[in-house]
C-alpha positions in Angstrom: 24.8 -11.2 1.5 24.8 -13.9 -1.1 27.8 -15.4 0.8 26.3 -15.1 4.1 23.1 -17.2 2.2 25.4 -19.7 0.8 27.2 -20.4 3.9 23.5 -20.8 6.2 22.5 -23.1 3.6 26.0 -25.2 3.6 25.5 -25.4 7.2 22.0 -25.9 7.5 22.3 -29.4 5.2 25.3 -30.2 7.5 23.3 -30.2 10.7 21.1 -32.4 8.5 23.2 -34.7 7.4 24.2 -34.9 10.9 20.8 -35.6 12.2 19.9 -37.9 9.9 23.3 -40.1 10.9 21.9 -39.9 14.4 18.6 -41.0 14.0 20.1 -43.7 12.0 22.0 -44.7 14.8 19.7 -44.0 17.2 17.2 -46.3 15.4 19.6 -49.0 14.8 20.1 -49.0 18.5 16.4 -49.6 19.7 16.6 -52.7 16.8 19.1 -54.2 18.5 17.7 -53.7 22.1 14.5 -54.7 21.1 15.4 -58.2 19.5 15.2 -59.4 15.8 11.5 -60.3 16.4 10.5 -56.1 16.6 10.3 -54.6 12.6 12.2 -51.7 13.0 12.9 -51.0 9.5 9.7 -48.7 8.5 11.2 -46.3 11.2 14.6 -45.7 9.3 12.7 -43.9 6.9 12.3 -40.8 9.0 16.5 -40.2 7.9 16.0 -41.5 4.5 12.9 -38.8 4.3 15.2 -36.1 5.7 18.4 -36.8 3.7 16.1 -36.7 0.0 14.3 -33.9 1.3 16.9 -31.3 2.8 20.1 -32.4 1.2 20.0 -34.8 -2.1 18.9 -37.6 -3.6 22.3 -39.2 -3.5 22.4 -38.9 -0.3 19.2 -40.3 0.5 20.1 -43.2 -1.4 23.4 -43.5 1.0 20.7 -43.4 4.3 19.1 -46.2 2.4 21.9 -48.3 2.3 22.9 -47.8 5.4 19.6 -48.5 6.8 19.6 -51.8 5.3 23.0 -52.6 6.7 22.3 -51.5 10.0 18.4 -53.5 9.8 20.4 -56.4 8.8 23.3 -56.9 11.1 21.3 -55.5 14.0 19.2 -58.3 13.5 21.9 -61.0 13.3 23.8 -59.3 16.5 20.4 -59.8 18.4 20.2 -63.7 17.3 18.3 -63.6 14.0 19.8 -67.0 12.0 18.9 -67.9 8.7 19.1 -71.1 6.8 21.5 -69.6 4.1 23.1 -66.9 3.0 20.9 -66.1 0.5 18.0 -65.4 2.7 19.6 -62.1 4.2 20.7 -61.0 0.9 17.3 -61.3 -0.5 15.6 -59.6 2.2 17.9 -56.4 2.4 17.8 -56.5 -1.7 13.9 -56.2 -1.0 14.4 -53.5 1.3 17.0 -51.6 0.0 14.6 -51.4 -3.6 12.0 -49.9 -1.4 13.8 -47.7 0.1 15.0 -46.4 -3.5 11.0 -46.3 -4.5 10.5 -43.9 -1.8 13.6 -41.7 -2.8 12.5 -41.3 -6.4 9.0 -40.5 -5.5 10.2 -38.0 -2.7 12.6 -36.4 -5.5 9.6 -36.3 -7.6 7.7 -34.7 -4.8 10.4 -32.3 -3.9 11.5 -31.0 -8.1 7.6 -30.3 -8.1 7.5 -28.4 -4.9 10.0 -26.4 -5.9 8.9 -25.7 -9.2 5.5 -24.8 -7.5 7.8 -22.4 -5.1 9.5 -20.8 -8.3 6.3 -20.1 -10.4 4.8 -18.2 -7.2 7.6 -16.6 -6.9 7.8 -15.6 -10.2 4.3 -14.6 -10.0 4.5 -12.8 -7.1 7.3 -10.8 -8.5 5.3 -10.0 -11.5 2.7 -8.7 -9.3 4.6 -6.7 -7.2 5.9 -5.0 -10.6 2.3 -4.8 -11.6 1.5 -2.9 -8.2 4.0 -0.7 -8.8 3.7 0.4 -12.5 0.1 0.9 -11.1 0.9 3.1 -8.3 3.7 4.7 -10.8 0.9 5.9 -12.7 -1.5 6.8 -10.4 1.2 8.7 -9.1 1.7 10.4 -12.9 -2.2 11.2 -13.0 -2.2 12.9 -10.3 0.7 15.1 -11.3 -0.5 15.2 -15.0 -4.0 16.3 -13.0 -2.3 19.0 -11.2 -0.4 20.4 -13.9 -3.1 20.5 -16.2 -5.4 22.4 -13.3 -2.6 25.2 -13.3 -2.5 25.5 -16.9 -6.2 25.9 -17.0 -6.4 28.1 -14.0 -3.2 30.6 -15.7 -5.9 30.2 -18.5 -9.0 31.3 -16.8 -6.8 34.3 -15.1 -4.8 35.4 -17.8 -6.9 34.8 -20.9 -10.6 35.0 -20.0 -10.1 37.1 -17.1 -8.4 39.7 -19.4 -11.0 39.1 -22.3 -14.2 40.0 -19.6 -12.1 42.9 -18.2 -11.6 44.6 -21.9 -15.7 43.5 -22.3 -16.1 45.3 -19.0 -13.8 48.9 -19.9 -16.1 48.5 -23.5 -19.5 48.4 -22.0 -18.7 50.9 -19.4 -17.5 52.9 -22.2 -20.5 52.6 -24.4 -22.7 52.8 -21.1 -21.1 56.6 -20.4 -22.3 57.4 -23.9 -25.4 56.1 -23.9 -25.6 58.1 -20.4 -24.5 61.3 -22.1 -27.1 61.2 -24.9 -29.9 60.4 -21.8 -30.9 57.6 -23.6 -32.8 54.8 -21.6 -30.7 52.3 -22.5 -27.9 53.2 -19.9 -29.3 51.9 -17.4 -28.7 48.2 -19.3 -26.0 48.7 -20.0 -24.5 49.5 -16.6 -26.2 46.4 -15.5 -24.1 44.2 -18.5 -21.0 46.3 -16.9 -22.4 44.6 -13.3 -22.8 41.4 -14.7 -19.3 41.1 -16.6 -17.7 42.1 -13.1 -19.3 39.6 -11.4 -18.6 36.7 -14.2 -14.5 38.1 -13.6 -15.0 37.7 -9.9 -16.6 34.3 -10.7 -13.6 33.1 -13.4 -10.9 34.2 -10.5 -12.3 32.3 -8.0 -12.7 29.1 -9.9 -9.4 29.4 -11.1 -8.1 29.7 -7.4 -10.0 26.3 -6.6 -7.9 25.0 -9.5 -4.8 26.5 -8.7 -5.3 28.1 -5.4 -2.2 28.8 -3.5 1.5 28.1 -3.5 1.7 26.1 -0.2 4.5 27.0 2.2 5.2 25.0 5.0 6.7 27.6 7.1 2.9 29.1 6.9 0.8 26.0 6.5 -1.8 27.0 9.1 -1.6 30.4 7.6 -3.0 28.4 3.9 -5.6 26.5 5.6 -6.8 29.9 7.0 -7.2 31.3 3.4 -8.9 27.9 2.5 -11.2 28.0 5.1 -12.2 31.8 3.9 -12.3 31.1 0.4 -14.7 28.0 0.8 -17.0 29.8 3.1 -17.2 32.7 0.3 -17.8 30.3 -2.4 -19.8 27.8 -0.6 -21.7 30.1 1.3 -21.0 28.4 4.7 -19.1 28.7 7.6 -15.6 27.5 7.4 -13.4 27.8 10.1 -9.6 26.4 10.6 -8.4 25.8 14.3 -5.0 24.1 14.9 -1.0 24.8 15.7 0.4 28.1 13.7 4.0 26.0 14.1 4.0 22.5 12.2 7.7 20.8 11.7 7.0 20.1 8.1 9.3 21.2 5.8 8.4 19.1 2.6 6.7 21.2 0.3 5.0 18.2 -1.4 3.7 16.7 1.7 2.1 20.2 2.4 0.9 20.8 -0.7 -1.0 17.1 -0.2 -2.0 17.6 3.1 -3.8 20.9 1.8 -5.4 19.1 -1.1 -6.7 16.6 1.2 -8.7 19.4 3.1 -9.7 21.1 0.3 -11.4 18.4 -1.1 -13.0 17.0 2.0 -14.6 20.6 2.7 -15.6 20.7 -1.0 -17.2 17.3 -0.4 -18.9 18.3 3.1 -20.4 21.7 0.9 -21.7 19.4 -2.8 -22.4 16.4 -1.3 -23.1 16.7 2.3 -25.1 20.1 2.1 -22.7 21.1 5.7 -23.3 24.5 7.0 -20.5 24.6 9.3 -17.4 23.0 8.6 -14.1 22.9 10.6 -10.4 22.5 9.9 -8.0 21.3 12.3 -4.5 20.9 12.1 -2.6 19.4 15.4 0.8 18.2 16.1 0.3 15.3 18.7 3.6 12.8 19.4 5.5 13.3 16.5 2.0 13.0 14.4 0.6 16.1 12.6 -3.1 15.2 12.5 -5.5 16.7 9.6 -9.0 16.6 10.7 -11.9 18.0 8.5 -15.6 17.8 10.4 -18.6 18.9 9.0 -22.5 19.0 10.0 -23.6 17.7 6.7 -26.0 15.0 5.9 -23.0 12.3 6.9 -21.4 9.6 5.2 -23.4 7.4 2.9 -23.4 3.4 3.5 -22.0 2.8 0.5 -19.6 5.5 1.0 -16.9 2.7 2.1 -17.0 0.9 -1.4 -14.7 3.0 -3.4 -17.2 4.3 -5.7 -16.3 7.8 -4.7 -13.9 9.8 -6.6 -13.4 12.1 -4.4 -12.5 9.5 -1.4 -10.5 7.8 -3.5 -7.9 10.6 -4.4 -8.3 11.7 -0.5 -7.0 7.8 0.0 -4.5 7.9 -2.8 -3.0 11.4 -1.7 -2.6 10.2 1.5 -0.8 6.9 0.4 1.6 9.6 -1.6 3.1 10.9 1.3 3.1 7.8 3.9 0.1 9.1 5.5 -3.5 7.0 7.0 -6.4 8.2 5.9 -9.5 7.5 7.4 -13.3 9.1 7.2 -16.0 8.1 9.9 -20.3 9.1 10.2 -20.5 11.1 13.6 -21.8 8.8 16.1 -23.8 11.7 18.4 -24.5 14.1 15.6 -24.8 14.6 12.0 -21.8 14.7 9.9 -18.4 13.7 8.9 -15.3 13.8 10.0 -12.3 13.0 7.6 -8.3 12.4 9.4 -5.2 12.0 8.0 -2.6 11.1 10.3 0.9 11.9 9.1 4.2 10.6 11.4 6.9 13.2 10.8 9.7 10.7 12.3 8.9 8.1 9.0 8.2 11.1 6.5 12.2 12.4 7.6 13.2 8.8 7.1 11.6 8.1 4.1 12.5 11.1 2.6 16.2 11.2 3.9 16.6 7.6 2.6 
């Protein structure tokens, strides 16, 4: 590549060395068609500009002299005379020191474009390198975010989960006791065994929502179903999934994305939007597998838009992950929202095969 680079560039200041010899020629021509009495030699200065410019200050200087030659015995071919010698000298001397000026001052012009070029460069690479330790750890929050919602949902099941169930066998215990004796009391305390079953029932659910499901793709509509029934339970709405039982996804990480992107919109639509009927579809359209998430809520806020939403943000974000557009609309006709990610399974293979 670096050869193929070199050799453009070799002949790139070829065809301009070239083209500066023929407008030097072609100028000197139109001098000496037009008569010594025409000032012709402003117009070399178009090769002169060229040579500095494209190929090097050397050879700019070489256009230089040359353009003075050719200015000067153009001139005498066409019937110029002078009184001495010394009169022709002098002039093309004159000339030849301008010329010179203007080859300097282009270098000049040229070092500090090109420094210019190298610092934006320079900072555009830093940039891009910023850009990408940022979306580097983005990336690593999210993950470190995921982990640590598993670890506290195992938690929740395992640990307090186990500690209300013991709380539960103890009260029912002491509840059957306090039922034996006919004491008045039972009748709390089988209430406190109602309420521990509930706060168990409570604690699993929340640590579903943290950790809800292993996605599979081979039964991704199958997962959105459970979604949508979970939400409804918890949200006390009605959530509903409608889509293709057969999407050609087979990343498990995409999935797994494209799941967390519907759970929190329908979370969003229930909080924020106070939906009562929400609806998740999944389609396969052209190659596209398109997530939409519609609700009858309250609809999108202006402001919305701005980014001050965390939970549009890691919608947007997630998306990004897995080379997906994410967009999120007001309902024009009706209240509500509608949320769509828009996932293209030919550049997903690619960029995943790559």
């Amino acid at each position: 590549m670096m050869k193929r680079l070199q050799r453009l560039e070799a002949w790139s200041k070829q065809a301009v060395v070239m083209l500066c010899l023929g407008i030097l020629m072609t100028v000197a021509c139109l001098d000496y068609l037009t008569g010594y009495e025409m000032f012709f030699f402003i117009f070399y200065l178009s090769a002169v500009f060229l040579a500095v410019w494209y190929v090097s200050p050397s050879f700019g200087s070489l256009i230089s002299a040359l353009s003075v030659t050719a200015w000067v015995s153009t001139n005498i071919a066409a019937g110029e005379r002078y009184s001495n010698y010394f009169v022709p000298v002098w002039n093309a001397t004159i000339m030849f020191l301008f010329y010179l000026v203007v080859v300097v001052l282009l270098t000049k012009l040229r070092s500090l474009q090109c420094e210019l070029e190298s610092r934006v460069r320079q900072r555009t690479a830093a940039l891009n390198e910023e850009v990408q330790q940022r979306a580097r750890l983005q990336k690593e929050l999210v993950e470190t975010a995921e982990r640590e919602q598993r670890r506290i949902s195992y938690d929740m099941h395992d640990g307090l989960c186990q500690h209300l169930t013991g709380t539960a066998l103890v009260s029912h215990a002491l509840g059957q006791k306090l039922a034996d004796k006919s004491l008045p009391e039972a009748a709390e305390a089988s209430r406190l065994v109602s309420l521990v079953e509930e706060a168990i029932e409570l604690t699993r659910s929340l640590a579903r929502g943290l950790d809800p499901i292993e996605v599979q793709t081979e039964h991704l509509a199958d997962n959105f179903c459970v979604l949508a029934a979970r939400k409804s339970k918890r949200f006390n709405v009605a959530c509903q999934f409608e889509g293709h039982q057969a999407v050609p996804l087979h990343d498990v990480k995409v999935a797994t994305q494209l799941y967390r992107i519907a759970q929190e919109a329908v979370i969003n639509a229930a909080r924020h939007g106070r939906a009562k009927h929400i609806n998740i579809r999944l389609d396969y359209v052209d190659g596209k597998i398109v997530l939409t998430v519609t609700d009858d809520g309250t609809g999108l806020p202006e402001n919305a838009r701005n980014g001050n939403g965390m939970g549009l943000r890691i919608m947007a974000y997630r998306a990004e992950m897995i080379g997906a557009t994410f967009h999120i609309e007001r309902l024009s006709n009706l209240p509500g929202t509608r949320v769509t990610c828009t996932l293209d399974t030919k550049n997903t293979s690619k960029s995943h095969a790559g």
